[in-house]
C-alpha positions as CSV (number, residue, x, y, z in Angstrom):
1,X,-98.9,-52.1,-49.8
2,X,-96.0,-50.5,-52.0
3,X,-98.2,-47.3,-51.3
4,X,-97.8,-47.5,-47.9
5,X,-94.4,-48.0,-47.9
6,X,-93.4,-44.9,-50.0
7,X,-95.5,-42.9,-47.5
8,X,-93.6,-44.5,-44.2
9,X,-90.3,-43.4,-46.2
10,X,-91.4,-40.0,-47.5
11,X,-92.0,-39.2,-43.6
12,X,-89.2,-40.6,-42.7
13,X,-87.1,-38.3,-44.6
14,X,-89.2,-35.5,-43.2
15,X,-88.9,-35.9,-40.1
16,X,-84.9,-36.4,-40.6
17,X,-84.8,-33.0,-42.1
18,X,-86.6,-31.2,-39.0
19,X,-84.1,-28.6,-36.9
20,X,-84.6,-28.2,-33.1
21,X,-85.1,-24.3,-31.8
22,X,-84.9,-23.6,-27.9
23,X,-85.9,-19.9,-28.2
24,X,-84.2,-19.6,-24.5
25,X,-81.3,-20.7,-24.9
26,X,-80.9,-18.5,-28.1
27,X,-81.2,-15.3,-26.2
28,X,-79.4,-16.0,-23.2
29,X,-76.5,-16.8,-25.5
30,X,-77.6,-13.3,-27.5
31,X,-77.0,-11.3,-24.0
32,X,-74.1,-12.7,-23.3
33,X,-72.5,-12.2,-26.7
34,X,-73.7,-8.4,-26.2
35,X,-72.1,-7.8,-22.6
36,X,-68.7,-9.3,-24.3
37,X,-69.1,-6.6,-26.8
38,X,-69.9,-3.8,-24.6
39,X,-66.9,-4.5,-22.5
40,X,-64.8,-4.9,-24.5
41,X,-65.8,-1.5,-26.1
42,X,-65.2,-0.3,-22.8
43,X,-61.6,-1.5,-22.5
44,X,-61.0,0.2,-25.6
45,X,-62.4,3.7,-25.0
46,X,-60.7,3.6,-21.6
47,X,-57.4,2.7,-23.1
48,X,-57.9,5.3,-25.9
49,X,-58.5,7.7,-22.9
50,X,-55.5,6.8,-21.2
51,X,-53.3,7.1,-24.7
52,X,-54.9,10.7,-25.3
53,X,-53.9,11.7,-21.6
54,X,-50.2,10.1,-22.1
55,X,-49.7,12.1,-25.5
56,X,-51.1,15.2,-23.7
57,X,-48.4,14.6,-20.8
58,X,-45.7,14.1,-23.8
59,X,-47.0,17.4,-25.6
60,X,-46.2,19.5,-22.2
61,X,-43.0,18.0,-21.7
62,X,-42.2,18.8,-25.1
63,X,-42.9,22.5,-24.5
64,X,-41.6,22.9,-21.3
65,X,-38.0,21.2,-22.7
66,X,-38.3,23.7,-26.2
67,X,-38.5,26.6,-23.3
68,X,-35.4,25.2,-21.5
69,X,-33.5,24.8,-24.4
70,X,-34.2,28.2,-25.8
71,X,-33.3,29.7,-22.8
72,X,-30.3,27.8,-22.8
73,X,-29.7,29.3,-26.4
74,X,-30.2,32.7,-25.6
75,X,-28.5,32.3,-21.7
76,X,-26.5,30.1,-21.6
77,X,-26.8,26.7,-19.1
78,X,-28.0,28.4,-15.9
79,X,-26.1,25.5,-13.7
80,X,-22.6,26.2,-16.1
81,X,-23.4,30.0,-15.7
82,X,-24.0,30.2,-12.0
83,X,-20.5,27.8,-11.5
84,X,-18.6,30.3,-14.0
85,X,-20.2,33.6,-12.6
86,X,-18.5,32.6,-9.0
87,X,-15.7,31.4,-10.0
88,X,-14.7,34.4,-12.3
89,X,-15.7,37.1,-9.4
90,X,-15.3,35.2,-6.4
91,X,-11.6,34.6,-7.5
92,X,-10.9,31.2,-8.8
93,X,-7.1,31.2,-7.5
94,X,-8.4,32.0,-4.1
95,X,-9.3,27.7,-4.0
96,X,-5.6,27.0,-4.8
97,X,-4.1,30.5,-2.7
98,X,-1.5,29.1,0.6
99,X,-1.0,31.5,3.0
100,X,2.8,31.9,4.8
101,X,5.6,30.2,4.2
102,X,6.2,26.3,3.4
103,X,8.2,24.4,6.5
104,X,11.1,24.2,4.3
105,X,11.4,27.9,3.8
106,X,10.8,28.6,7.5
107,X,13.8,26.4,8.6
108,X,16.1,27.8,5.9
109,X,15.1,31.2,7.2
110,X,15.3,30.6,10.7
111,X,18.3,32.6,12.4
112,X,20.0,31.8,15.5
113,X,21.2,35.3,16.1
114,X,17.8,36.7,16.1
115,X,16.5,34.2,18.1
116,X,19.0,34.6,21.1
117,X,17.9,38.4,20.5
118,X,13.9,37.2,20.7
119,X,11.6,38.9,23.4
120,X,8.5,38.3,22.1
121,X,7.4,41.5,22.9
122,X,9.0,41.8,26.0
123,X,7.9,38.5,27.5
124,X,11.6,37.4,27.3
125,X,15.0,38.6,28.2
126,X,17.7,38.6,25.5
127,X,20.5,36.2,25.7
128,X,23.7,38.2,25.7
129,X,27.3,37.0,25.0
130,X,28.3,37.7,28.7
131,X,29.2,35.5,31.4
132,X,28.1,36.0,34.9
133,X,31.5,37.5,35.5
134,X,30.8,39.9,32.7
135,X,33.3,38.4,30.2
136,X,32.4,37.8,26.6
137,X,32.3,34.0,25.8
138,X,31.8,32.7,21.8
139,X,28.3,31.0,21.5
140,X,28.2,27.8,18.8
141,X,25.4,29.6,17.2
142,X,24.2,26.3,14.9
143,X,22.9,24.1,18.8
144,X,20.3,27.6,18.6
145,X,18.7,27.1,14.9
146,X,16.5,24.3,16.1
147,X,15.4,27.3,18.1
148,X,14.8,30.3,15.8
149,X,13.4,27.3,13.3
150,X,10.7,26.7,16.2
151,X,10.0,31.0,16.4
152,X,9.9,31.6,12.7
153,X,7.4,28.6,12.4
154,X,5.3,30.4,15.1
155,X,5.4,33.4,13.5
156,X,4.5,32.2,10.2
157,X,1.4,30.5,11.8
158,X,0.7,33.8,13.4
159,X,0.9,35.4,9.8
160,X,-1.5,32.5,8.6
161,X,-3.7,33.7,11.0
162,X,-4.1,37.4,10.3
163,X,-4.2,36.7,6.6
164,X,-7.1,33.6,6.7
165,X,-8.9,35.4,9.2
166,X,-9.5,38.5,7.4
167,X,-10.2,36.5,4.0
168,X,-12.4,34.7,6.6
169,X,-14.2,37.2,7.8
170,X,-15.1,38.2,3.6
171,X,-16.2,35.2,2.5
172,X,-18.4,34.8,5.6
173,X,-20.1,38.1,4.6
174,X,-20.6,36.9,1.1
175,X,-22.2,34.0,2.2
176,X,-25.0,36.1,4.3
177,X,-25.5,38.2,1.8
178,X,-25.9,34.8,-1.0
179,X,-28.3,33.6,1.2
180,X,-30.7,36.3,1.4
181,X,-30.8,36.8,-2.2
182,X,-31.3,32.3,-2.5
183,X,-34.7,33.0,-0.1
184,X,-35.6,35.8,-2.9
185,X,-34.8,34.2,-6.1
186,X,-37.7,33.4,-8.5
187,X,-36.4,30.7,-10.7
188,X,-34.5,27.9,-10.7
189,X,-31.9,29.4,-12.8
190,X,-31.2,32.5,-9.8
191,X,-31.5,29.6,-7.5
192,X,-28.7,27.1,-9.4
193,X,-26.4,30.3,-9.3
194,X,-26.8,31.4,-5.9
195,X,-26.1,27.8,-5.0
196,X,-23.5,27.4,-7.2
197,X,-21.8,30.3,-5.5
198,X,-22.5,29.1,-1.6
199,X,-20.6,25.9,-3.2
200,X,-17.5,27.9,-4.0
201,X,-17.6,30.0,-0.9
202,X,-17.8,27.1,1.5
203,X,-15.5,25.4,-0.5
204,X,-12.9,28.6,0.0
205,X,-13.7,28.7,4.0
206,X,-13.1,25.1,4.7
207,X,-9.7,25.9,2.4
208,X,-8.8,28.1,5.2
209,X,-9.8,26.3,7.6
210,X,-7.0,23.4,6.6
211,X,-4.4,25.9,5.8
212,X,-5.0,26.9,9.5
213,X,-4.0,23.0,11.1
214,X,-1.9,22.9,9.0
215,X,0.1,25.5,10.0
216,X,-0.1,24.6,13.2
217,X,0.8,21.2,12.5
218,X,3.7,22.1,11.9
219,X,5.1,24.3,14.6
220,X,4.1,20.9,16.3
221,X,6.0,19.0,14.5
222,X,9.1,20.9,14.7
223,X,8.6,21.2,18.7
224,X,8.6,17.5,18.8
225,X,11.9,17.2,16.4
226,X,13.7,19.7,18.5
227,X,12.5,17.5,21.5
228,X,13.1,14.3,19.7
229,X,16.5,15.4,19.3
230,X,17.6,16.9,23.2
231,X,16.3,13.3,24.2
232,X,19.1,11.9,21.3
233,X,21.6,14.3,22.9
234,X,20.9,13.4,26.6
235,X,21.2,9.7,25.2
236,X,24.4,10.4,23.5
237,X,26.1,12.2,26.2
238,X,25.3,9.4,28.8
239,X,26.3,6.9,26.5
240,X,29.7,9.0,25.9
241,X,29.9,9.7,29.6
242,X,29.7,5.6,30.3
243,X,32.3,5.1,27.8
244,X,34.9,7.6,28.4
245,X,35.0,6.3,32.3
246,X,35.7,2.8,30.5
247,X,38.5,4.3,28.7
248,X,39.7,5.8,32.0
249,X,39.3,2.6,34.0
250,X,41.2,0.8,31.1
251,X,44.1,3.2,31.7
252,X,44.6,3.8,34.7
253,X,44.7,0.1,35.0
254,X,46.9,-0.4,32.6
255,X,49.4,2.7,34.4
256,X,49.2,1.2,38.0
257,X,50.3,-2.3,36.2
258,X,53.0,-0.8,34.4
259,X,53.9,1.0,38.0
260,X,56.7,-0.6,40.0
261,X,56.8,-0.1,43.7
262,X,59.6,-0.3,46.2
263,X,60.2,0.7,50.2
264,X,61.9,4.1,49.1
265,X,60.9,4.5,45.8
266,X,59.4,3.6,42.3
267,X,60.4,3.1,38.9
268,X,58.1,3.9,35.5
269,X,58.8,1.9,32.5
């Protein structure tokens, strides 16, 4: 009995010790450990790819900026350069040039003599010193400067003119001639400078352009002061004319009051 026992126990313990194997289970779970691992050896060799194409990339821009900067060593900034070259031989005072004379200077210059002497070339008659009778009469020369300051502003626009339209007529040539050699430059550095100079150049016609209105703003301006100022006269004299009959009425009133009347005769105080 005691035999039999030890034997129950002894397989017992046996069969305690005994390990399960599902030989399916084990390689599915095999494959699947294998495609993680081949994937993920993908997403690295494809992100190593990518990193060796980036540096590449950085490698060229790295070269191509050394270029740049050694021509900028050597040349100079092409940009800086292109702005410098037109603006040394284009004429940088030419941006800050006024043509004619200021408004002030025009009035102080304007003279009345000259301008009752004006015939614009014949359009007008002079205005002598003669009366219809052909006797001399003094003028008040100063009610005539309004005038003359309206002529010598017209004339200085006319200067304006001439001078801005010939300067004009230059830079519009320059600009043609920029243009063609823009459509024929080979690098970027010809083609910062030629558009660095078409910069300047427009920047000098539309210069001209302003100096032009506003030379002609001002001859406006002093035709609408001179006009501004006959309306202030008219005004002035009606004004003058209402008050002086006023004064009139007033005495002659107060006369015929202080006027004693009789049947054969009258007495003043």
């Amino acid at each position: 009995m005691k035999h039999f026992l030890l034997l129950v126990l002894l397989a017992a313990s046996a069969s305690a010790q005994w390990i399960v194997n599902d030989p399916v289970n084990t390689a599915v779970n095999s494959a699947v450990q294998a495609g993680q691992a081949a994937n993920h050896i993908e997403v690295l060799r494809q992100w190593a790819a990518q990193l060796e194409q980036l540096n590449r990339q950085l490698r060229e821009l790295e070269a191509q900026l050394a270029v740049q900067q050694r021509i900028r060593d050597v040349m100079g900034n092409p940009t800086a350069a292109g702005a410098g070259m037109a603006l040394r031989d284009l004429g940088a005072t030419d941006l800050a040039r006024t043509y004619g004379d200021t408004l002030a200077a025009t009035r102080r210059l304007a003279n009345a003599i000259d301008s009752l002497r004006r015939t614009s070339d014949g359009i007008y008659q002079k205005l002598d010193d003669r009366t219809v009778l052909g006797r001399d009469f003094n003028r008040q020369e100063p009610l005539y400067r309004r005038y003359a300051a309206v002529e010598s502003q017209a004339d200085n626009l006319a200067t304006v003119h001439a001078e801005t339209g010939t300067r004009s007529v230059a830079l519009q040539g320059e600009i043609a001639t920029t243009v063609e050699q823009l459509r024929g430059a080979s690098t970027q550095a010809e083609v910062d400078k030629h558009n660095a100079k078409l910069a300047v150049l427009a920047g000098q016609l539309a210069h001209l352009d302003a100096q032009r209105r506003d030379e002609a703003d001002k001859l406006q301006t002093q035709q609408i002061l001179n006009e501004n100022q006959a309306a202030k006269e008219r005004q002035d004299f009606l004004e003058k004319q209402i008050a002086e009959e006023r004064q009139t009425l007033a005495i002659v009133g107060a006369w015929q009051q202080s006027v004693k009347v009789t049947p054969t005769s009258y007495t003043r105080p």
